[in-house]
C-alpha positions in Angstrom: -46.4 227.8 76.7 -46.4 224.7 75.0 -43.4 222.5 74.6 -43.3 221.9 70.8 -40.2 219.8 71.0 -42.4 217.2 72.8 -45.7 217.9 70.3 -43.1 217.5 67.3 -41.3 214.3 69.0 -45.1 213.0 69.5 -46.2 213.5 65.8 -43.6 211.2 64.9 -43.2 213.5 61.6 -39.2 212.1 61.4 -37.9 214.8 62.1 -34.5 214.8 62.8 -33.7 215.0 66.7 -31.2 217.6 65.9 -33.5 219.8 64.3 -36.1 219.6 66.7 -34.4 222.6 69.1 -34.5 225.2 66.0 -38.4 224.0 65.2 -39.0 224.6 68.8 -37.8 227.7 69.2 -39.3 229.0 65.6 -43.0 227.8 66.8 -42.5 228.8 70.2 -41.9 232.8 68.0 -45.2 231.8 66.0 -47.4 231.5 68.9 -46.3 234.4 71.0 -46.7 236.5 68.0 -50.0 234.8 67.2 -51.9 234.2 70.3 -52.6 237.8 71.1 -53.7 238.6 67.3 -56.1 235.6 67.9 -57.7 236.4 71.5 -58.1 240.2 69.9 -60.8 238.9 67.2 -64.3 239.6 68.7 -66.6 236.3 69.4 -68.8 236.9 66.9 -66.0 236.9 63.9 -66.7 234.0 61.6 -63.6 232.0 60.3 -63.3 233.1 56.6 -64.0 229.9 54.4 -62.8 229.9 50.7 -63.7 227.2 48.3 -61.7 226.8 45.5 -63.8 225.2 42.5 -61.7 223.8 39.5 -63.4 224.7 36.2 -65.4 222.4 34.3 -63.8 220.7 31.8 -65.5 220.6 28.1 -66.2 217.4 26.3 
């Protein structure tokens, strides 16, 4: 398990110190319910990549 408290301390994003147990604990939910969904996707899955192209704009 990683300890986000540290990661977030690290990243120096100012987040207040007080704050920093409820972001733990609501990353530390995100990865255990992400982590299995992502080791379940077969090796040869391709990450989706979308590209977004603005329209051209008329003279």
């Amino acid at each position: 398990m990683k300890n986000w408290k540290l990661i977030a301390q690290g990243l120096d994003g100012a987040i207040p110190e007080a704050d920093l147990p409820k972001l733990a604990q609501t990353l530390e939910a995100m990865d255990a319910a992400f982590r299995p969904l992502a080791e379940a996707i077969p090796d040869e899955i391709e990450p989706a990549v979308i590209f977004h192209i603005q329209p051209e704009e008329q003279a």
